[in-house]
Backbone bond lengths (Angstrom), bond angles and torsions (degrees), N, CA, C in turn:
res aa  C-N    CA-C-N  psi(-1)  N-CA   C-N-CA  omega(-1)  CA-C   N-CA-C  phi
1 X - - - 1.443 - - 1.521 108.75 -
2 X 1.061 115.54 137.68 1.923 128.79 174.00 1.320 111.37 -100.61
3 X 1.120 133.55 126.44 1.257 141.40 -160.97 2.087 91.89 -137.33
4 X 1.050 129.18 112.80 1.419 139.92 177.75 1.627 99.82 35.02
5 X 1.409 114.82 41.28 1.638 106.39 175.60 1.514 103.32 110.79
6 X 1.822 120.21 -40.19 1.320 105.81 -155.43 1.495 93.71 -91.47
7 X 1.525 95.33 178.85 1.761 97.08 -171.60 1.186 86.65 -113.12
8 X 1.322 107.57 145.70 1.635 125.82 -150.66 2.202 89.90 -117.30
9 X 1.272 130.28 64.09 1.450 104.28 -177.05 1.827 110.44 -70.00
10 X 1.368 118.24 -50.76 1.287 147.66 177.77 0.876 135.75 -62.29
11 X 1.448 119.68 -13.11 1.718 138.06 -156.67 1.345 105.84 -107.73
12 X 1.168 122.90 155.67 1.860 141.00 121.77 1.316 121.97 -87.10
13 X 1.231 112.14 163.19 1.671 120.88 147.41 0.966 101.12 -134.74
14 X 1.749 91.16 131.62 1.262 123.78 175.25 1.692 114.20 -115.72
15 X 1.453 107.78 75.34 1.713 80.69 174.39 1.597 88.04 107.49
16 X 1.253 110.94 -164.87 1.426 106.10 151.42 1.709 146.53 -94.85
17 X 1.682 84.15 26.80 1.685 97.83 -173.45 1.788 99.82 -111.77
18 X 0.898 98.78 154.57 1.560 114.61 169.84 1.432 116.53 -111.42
19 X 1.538 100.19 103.16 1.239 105.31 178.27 1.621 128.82 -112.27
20 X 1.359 122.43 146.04 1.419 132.85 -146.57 1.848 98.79 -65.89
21 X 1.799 139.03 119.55 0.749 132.86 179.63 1.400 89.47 -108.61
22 X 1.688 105.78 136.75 1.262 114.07 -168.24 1.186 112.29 -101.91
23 X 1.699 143.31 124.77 1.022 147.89 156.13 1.308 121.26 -30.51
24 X 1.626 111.27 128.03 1.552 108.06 159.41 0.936 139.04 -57.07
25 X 1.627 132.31 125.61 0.973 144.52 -159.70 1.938 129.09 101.39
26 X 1.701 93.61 -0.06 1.534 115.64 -160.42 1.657 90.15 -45.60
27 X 1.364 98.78 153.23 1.539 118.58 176.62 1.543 108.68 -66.68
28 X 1.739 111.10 -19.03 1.664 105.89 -178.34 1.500 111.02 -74.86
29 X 1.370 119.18 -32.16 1.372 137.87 -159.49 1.491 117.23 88.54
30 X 1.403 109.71 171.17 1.760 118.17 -154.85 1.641 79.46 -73.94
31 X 1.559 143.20 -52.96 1.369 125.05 -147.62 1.263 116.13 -70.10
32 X 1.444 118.60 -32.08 1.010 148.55 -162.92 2.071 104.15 -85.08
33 X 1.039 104.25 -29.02 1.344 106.33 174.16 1.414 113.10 -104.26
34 X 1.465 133.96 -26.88 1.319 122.90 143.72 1.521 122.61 -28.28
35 X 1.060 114.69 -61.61 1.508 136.68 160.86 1.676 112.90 -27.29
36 X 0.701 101.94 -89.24 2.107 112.18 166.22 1.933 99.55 -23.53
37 X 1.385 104.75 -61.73 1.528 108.84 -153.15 1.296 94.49 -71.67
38 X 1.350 130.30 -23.46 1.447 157.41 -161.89 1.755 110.04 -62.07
39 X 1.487 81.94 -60.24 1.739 126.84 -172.80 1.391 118.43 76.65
40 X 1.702 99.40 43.07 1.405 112.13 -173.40 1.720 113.52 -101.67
41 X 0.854 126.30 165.96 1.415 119.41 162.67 1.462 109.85 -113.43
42 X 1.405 113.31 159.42 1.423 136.27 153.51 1.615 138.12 -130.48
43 X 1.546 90.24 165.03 1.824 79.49 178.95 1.685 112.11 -45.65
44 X 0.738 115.96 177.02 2.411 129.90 159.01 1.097 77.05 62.22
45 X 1.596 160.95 -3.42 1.720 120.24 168.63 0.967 97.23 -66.25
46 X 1.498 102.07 164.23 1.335 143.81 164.84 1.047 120.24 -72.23
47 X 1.059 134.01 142.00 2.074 129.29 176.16 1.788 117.14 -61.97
48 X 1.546 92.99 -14.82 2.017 100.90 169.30 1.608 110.33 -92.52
49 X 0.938 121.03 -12.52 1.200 136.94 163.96 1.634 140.66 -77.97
50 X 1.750 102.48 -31.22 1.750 128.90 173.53 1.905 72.62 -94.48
51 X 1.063 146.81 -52.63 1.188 144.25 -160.87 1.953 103.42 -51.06
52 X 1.753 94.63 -60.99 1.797 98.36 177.52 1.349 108.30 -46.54
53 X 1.918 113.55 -43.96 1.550 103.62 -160.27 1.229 120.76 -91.44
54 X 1.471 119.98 -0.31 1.405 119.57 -162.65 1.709 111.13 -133.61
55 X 1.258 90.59 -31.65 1.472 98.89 -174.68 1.761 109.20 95.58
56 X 1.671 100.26 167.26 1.493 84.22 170.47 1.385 144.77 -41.37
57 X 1.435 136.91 143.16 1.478 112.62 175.83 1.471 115.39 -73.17
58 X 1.042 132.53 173.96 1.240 141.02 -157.57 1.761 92.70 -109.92
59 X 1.667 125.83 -22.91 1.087 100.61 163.35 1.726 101.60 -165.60
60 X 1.742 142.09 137.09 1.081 131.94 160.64 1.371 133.55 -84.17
61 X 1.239 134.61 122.53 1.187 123.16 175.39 1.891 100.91 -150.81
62 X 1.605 97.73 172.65 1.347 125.83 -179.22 1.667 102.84 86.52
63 X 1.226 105.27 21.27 1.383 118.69 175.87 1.821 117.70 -33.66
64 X 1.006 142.08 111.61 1.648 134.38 -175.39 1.255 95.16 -131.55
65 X 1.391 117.79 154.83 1.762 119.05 157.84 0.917 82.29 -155.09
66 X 1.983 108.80 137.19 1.496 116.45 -174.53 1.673 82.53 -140.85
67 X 1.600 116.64 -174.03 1.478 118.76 151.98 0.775 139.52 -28.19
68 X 1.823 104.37 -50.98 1.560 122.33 178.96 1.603 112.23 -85.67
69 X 0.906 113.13 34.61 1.535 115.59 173.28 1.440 122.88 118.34
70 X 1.264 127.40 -174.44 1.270 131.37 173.24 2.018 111.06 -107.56
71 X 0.978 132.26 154.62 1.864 126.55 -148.29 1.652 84.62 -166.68
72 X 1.123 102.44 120.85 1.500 121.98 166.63 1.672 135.77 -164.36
73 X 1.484 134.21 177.56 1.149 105.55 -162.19 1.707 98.43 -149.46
74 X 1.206 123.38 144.51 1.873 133.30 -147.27 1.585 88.51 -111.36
75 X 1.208 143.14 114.48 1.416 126.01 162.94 1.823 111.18 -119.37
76 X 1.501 98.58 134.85 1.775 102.50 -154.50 1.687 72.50 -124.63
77 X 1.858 89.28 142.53 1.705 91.64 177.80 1.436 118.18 88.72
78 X 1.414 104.20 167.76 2.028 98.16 -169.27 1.771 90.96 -103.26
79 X 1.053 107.04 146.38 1.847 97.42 154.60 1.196 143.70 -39.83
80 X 1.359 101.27 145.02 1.780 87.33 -179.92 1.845 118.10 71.00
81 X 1.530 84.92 -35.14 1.802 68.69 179.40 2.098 116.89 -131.31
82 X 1.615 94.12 80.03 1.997 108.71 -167.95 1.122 89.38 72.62
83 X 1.437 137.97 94.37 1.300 153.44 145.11 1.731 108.94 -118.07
84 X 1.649 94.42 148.74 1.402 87.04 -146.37 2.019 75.04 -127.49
85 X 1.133 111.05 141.34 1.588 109.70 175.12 1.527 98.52 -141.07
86 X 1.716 99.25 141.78 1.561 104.83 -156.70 1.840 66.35 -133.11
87 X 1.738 106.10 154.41 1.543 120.33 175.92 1.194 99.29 -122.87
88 X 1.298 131.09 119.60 2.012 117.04 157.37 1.457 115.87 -107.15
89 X 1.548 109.96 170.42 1.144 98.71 -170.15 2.011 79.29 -134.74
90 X 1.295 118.85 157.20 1.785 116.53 -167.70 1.040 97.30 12.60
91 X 1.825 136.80 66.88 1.639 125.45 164.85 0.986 116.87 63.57
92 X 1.287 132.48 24.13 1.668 111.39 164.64 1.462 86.18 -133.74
93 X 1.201 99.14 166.89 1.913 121.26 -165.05 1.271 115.79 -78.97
94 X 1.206 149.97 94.30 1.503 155.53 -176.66 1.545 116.11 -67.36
95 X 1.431 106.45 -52.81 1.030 105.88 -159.28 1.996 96.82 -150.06
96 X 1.618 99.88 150.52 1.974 83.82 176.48 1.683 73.79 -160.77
97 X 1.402 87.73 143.61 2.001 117.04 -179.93 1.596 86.29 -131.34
98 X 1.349 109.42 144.59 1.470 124.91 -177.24 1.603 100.95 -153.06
């Protein structure tokens, strides 16, 4: 498929966004890529992954890096009003309050 010139193997359009259609067999797995197309998050993503489904966060903080890893926190949305806060711990998703 050609999409303004580019060759589209992987893609949809949805709307006016182009979003990543994932090949069978993807290394994330089928639940996990429902999820993406979804634009949902889950626990074990990856931060390139809350990245496919959400887009940038709107802001990072509680940032730590100790021995035991690196601990930080994704906040999408203003406060107080549908703010969505995702926690990772080495990049993958621990914890999410919405």
């Amino acid at each position: 498929m050609l999409f303004f010139g580019i060759r589209l193997r992987h893609f949809r359009i949805d709307g006016l966004f182009i979003i990543p259609k994932m090949p069978n067999g993807s290394k994330w797995g089928e639940e996990m890529c429902q999820s993406l197309i979804q634009k949902k998050v889950a626990l074990g993503m990856t931060d390139e992954m809350v990245r496919l489904s959400l887009g940038e966060p709107t802001n990072i903080d509680n940032r730590e890096i100790s021995d035991k890893g690196e601990k930080f926190r994704w906040i999408y949305g203003i406060p107080r009003r549908g703010t969505a806060y995702i926690w990772f711990k080495d990049g993958v998703v621990t914890k999410i309050r919405q």
